[in-house]
C-alpha positions as CSV (number, residue, x, y, z in Angstrom):
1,X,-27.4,-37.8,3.2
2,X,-24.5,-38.5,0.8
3,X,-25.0,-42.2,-0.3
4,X,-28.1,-43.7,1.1
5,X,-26.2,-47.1,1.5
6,X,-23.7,-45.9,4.4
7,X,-26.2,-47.7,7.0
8,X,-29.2,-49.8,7.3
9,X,-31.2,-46.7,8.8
10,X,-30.1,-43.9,6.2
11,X,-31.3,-46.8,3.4
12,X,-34.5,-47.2,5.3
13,X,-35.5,-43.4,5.8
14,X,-34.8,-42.7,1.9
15,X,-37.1,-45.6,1.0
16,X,-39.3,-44.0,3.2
17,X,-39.2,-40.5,2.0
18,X,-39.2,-41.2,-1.9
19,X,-42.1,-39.2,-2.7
20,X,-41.1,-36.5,-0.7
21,X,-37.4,-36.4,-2.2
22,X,-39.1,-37.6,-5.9
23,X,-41.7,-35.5,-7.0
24,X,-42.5,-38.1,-10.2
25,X,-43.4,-40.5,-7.4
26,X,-47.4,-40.5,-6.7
27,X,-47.1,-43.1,-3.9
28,X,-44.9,-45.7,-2.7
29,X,-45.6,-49.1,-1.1
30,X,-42.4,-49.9,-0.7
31,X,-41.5,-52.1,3.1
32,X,-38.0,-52.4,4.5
33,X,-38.0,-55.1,6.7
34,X,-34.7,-56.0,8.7
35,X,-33.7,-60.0,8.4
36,X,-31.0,-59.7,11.3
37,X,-28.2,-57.4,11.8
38,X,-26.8,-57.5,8.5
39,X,-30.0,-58.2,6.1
40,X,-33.0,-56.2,4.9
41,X,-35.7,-56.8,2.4
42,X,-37.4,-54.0,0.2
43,X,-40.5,-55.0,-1.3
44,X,-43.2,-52.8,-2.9
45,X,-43.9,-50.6,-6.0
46,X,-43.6,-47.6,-6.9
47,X,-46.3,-45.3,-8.7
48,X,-45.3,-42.7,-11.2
49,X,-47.7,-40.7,-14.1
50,X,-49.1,-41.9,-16.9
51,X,-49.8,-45.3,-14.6
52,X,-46.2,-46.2,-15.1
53,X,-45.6,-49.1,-11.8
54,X,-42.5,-50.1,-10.9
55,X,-42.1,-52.9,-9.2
56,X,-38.8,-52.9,-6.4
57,X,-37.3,-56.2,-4.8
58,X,-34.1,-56.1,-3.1
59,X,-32.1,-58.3,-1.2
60,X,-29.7,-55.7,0.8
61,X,-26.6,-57.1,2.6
62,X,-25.2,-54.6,5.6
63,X,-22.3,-56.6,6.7
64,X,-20.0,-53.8,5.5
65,X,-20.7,-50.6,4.5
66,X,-22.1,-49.3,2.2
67,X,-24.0,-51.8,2.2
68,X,-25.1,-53.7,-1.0
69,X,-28.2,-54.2,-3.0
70,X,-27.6,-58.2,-3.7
C-alpha cells in the first residue's frame, strides 16, 4: 500500500493495523466510521512509551481520490 489515502478502505485498514505497522504504538483506540459515500470520521488515541497519548480527530473527505484529511 503506496499512499494510504487512495480509497476509503486502504485508509481504514492502515488505521487499523497501526501497531502492527508502528512498533512505538502500544495500543490504538482509534474508530473509522463512514458518514456516507464520500465522508469518514477517525476518532481515538494513540498510545506510545513513556505515557506519551496522542490524541487523533479527522474529518476525511473521499469524493476524489486520494482522499483528504479536512
Amino acid at each position: 500500500m503506496n499512499n494510504p489515502l487512495n480509497t476509503a478502505e486502504d485508509y481504514e485498514l492502515f488505521l487499523y493495523t497501526l501497531t502492527d505497522q508502528f512498533p512505538p504504538v502500544n495500543r490504538s483506540t482509534i474508530t473509522f466510521v463512514r458518514r456516507g459515500a464520500s465522508l469518514a470520521r477517525v476518532a481515538g488515541k494513540l498510545f506510545l512509551a513513556r505515557e506519551i497519548r496522542l490524541v487523533v480527530r479527522e474529518r476525511i473527505v473521499f469524493h476524489r481520490l486520494p482522499a483528504l484529511i479536512d
